[in-house]
C-alpha positions in Angstrom: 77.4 -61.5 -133.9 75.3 -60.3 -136.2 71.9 -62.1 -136.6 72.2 -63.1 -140.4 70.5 -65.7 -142.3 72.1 -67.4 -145.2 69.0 -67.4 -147.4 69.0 -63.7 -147.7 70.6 -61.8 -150.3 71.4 -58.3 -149.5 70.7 -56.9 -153.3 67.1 -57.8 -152.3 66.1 -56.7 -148.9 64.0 -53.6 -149.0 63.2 -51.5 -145.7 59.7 -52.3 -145.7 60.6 -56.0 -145.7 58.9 -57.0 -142.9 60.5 -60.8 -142.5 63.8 -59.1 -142.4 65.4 -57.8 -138.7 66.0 -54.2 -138.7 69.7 -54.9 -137.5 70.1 -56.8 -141.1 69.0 -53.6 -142.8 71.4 -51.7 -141.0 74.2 -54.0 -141.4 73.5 -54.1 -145.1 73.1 -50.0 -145.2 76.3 -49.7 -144.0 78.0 -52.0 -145.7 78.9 -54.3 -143.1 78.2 -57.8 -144.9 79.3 -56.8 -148.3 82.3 -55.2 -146.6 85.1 -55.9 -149.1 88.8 -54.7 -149.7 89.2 -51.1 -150.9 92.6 -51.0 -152.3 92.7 -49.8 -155.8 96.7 -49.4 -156.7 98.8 -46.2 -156.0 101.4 -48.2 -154.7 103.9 -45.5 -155.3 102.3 -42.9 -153.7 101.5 -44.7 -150.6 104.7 -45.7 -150.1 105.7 -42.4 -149.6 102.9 -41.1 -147.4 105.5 -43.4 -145.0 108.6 -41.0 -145.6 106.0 -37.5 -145.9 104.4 -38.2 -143.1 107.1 -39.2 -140.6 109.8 -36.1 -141.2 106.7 -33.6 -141.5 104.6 -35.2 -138.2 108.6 -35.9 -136.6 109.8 -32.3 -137.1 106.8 -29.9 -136.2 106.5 -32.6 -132.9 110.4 -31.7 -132.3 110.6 -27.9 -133.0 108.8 -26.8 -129.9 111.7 -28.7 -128.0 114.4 -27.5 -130.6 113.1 -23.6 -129.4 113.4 -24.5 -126.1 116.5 -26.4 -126.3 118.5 -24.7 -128.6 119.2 -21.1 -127.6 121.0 -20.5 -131.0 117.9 -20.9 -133.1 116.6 -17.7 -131.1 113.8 -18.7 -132.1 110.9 -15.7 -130.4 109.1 -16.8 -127.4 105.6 -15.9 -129.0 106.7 -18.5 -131.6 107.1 -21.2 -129.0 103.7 -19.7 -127.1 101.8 -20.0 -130.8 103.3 -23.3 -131.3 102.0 -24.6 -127.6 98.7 -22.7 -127.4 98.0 -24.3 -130.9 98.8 -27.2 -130.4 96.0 -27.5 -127.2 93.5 -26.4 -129.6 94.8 -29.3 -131.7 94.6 -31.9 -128.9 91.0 -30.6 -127.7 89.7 -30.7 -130.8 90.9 -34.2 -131.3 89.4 -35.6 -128.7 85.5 -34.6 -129.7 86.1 -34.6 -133.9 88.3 -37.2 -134.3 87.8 -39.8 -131.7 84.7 -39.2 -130.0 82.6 -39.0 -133.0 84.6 -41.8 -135.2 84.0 -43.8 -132.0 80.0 -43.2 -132.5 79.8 -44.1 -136.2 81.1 -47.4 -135.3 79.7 -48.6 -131.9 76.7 -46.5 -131.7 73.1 -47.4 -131.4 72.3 -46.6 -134.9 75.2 -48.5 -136.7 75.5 -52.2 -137.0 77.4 -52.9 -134.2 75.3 -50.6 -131.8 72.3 -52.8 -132.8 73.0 -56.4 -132.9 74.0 -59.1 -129.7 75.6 -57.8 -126.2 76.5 -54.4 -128.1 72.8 -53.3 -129.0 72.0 -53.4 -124.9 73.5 -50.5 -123.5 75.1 -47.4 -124.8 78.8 -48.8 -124.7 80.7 -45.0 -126.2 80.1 -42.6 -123.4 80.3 -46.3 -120.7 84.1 -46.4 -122.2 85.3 -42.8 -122.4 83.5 -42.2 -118.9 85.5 -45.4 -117.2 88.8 -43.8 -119.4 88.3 -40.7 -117.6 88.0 -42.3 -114.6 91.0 -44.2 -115.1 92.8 -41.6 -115.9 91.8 -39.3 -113.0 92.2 -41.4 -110.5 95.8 -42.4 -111.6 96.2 -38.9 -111.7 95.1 -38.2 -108.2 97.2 -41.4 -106.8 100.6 -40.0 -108.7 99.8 -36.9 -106.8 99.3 -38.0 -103.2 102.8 -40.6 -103.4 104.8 -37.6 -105.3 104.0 -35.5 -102.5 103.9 -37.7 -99.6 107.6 -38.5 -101.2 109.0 -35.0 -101.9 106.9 -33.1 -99.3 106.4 -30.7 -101.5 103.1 -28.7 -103.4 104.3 -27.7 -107.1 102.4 -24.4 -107.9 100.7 -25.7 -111.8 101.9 -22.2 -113.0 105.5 -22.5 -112.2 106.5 -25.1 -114.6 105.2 -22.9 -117.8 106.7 -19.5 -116.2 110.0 -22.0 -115.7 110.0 -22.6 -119.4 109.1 -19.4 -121.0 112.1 -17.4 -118.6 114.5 -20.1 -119.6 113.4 -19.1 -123.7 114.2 -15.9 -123.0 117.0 -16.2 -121.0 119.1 -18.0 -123.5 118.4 -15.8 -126.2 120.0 -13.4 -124.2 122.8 -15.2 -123.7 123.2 -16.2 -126.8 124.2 -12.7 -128.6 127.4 -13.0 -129.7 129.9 -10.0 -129.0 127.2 -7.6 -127.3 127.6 -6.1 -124.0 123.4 -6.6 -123.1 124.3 -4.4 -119.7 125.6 -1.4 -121.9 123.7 -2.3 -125.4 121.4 0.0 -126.3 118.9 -2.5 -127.7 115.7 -2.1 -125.1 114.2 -4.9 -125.5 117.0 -7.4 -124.9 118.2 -5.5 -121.8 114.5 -5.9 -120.5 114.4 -9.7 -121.1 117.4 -10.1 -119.7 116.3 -8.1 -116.6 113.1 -10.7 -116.9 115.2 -13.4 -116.9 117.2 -13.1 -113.8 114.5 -11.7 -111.4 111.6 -14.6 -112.6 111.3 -17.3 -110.0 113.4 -20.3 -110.2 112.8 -23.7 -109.1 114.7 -25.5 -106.6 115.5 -29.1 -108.0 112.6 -31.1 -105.5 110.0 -28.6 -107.1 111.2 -29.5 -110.4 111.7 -33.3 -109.7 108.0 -33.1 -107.7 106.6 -31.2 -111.3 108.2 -34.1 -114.1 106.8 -37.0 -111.8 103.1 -35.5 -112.2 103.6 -33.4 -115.8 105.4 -36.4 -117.2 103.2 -38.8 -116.6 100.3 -37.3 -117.7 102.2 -36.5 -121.1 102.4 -39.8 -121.0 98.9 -40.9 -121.5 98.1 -38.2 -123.6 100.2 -39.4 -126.0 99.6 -42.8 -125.4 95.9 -41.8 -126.4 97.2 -40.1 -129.6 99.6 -43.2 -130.4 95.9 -45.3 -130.3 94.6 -43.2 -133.1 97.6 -42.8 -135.3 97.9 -46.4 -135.8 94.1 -46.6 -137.0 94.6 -43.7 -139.5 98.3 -45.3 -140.4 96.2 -48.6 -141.1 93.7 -47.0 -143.5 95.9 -44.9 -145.2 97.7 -47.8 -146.7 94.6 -49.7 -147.5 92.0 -47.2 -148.1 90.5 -47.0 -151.8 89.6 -44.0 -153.9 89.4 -42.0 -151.0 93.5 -41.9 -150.8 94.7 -38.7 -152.7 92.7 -36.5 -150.3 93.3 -38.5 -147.1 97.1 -38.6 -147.6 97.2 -35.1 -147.9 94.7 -34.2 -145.2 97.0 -37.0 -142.7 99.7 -34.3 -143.3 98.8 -31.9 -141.7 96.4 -33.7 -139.3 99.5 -35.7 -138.0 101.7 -32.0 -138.3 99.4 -30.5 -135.9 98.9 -33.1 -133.6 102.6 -33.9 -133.1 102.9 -30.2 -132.8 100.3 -30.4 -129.9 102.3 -33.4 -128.6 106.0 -31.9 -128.3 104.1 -28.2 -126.9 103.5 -29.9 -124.1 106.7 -32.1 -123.6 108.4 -29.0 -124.1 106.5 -27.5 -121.2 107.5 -30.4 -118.9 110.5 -29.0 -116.2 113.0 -31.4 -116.6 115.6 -32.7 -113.3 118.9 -32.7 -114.2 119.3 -36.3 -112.9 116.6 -37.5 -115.4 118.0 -38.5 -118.8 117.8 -35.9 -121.5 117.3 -38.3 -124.5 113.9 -39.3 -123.2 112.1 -36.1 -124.9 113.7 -36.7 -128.0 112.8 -40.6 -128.0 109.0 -39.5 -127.1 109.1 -37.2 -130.4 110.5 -40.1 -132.5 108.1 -42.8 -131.2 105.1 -40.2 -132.0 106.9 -39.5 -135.6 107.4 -43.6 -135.9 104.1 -44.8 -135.2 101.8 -43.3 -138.1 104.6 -44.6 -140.6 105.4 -48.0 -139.4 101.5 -48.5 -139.1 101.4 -47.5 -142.9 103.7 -49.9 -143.8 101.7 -52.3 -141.9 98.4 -51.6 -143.5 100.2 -51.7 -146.9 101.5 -55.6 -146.2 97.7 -56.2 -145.6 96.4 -53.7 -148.6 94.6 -56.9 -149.8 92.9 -58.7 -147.4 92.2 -55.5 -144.9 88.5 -54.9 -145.1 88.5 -51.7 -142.9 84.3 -52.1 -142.7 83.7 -55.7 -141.5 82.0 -55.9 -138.2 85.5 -57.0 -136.3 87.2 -54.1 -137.9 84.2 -51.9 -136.2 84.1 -53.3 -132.7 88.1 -52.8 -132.9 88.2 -49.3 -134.1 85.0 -47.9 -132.0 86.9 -49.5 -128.6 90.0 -47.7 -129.5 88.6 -44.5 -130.2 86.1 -44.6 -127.1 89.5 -45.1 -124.7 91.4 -42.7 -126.8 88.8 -40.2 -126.7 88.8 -40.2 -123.2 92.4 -39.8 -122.1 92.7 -37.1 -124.5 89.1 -35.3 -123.1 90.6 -35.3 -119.7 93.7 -34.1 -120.7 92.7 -31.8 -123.0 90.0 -30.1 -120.4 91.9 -30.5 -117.1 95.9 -31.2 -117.7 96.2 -28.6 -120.6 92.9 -26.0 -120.5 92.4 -25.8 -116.5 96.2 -25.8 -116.1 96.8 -22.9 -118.4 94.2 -20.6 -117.8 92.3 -21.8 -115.2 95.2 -22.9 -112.2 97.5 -20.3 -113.7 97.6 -17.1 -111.1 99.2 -15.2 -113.5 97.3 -15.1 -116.5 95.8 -11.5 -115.7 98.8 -10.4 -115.4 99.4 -9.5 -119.3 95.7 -9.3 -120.9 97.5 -9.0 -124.5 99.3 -12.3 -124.1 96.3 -14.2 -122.4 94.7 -12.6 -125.5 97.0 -14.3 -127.9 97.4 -17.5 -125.7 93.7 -17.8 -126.0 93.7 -17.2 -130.0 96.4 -19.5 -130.8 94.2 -22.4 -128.9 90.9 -21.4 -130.7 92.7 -21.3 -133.6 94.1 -24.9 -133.2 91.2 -26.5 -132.0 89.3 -24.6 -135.5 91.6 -25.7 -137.8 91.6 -29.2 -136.6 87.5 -29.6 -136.7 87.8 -28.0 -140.0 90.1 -31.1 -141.0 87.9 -33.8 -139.2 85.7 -33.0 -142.8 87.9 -34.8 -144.3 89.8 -37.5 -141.8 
């Protein structure tokens, strides 16, 4: 805890005060002690940052399923690529903006925390996002050795995404009512039809051998995002004058990052014998959680003191782990994977140009945002 002494009164301790401990003065600089409730009325309009949030977060994080999914939308494969691309630049920035440093301003060695009892002697951020990586790795390299001492197969990183974006195209092919695509004399859909039934498809072990690994890694990326979502949920609904701009930063930070989230569950091959409600579900949980944890932060709008030193330790610990499953993925499931791993990416310098853009883009727009949340 933090070394206080009930005889001082924090309106009256100057920096130069030599009988006072310089973790005090820090405590009291950042309001730490004289942390207090924030919530100042809007009642209204927080209640409906639950509704806002959850369809806009809930349909962004389904539409790169509904392209894939839905060959009626015809929706254009270089929509689904933006949408995907984006959404790693999303996830990447994520990671460094809006965990790693949040996680800094809490535990670090200058704040409060950083500086008083078993906190103040050692550097505890990078200790928990370098053991989070190392968790995650290693479970990483331990779902790859029993998938393929079980299927006996190697799943070539690339094929899952070429999988994907040939089955985009191939149903809007097949999904052009009354046209004859052999004999039409559109160019273009002859061509991505021709695309679509020379591309390489994947026998079901490959594909079963590619959801065990992609899946689970999904998995803990999201997991990592849930972490945060319920800490931005929880201040949302109890946050003071700072609410008008938050809520309608929280839009589109939550848009994007569910955007991020279902681009990559999209890109996940999916077995036939695997239930097909189980993308959906992942959408809707990621939808859910900001909301409910609204709600939640609203029932405690009056006592929730989002500065006290417990709220601190709490939020910096989160942030640290979340920061790290989301750096690993970010950097070695999503960015290594794509363009790295990816033997075909020279293959078409225009799209590896605008694969490239749309994750630069993302990951701008996303730091941009951590100005604000």
């Amino acid at each position: 805890m933090v070394d206080m002494h009930t005889d001082w009164d924090p309106s009256l301790i100057t920096i130069d005060n030599d009988t006072v401990s310089d973790s005090w003065k820090v405590c009291i600089i950042d309001g730490v002690f004289q942390s207090e409730n924030e919530y100042n009325g809007s009642l209204g309009a927080r209640i409906s940052s639950i509704f806002v949030i959850f369809f806009v977060s809930t349909f962004l994080t389904l539409f790169p399923l509904l392209a894939q999914r839905m060959p009626r939308l015809r929706i254009p494969l270089y929509v689904y690529l933006f949408a995907r691309y984006f959404g790693v630049g999303v996830i990447v920035a994520t990671a460094f903006i809006h965990l790693l440093d949040p996680a800094y301003d809490t535990l670090g060695g200058r704040t409060c925390v950083g500086r008083t009892g078993n906190w103040g002697l050692y550097s505890w951020v990078p200790a928990i996002i370098l053991v989070s990586i190392f968790a995650v790795f290693l479970l990483d390299v331990f779902m790859q050795v029993i998938v393929e001492r079980k299927f006996g197969v190697h799943h070539d990183h690339s094929a899952g995404n070429k999988e994907v974006e040939t089955a985009i195209i191939r149903n809007q092919a097949n999904t052009i009512n009354n046209i004859d695509v052999e004999n039409t004399s559109d160019s273009s859909i002859r061509k991505e039809r021709e695309l679509a039934t020379t591309e390489h498809v994947m026998s079901e072990a490959e594909i079963e051998h590619a959801w065990r690994q992609e899946f689970g890694a999904f998995l803990l990326l999201e997991f990592g995002v849930i972490f945060h979502s319920v800490l931005i949920g929880l201040n949302l609904g109890a946050v003071g004058d700072e609410f008008k701009t938050l809520y309608i930063v929280l839009v589109f930070h939550q848009s994007f990052e569910g955007l991020g989230i279902g681009a990559r569950l999209s890109a996940i091959p999916w077995p036939a014998s695997k239930p097909t409600w189980i993308p959906w579900a992942c959408c809707l949980s990621y939808g859910l959680v900001t909301p409910v944890s609204i709600a939640i932060g609203l029932g405690v709008r009056t006592t929730y003191m989002s500065e006290s030193y417990n709220a601190n330790i709490v939020q910096g610990i989160l942030n640290a782990i979340s920061s790290g499953l989301l750096i690993y993925n970010g950097l070695v499931e999503l960015l290594a994977r794509d363009f790295i791993f990816d033997h075909n990416r020279t293959k078409d310098l225009g799209k590896l140009v605008f694969n490239l853009s749309c994750v630069i883009l993302g990951a701008g727009i996303m730091s941009l945002i951590g100005k604000w949340a």
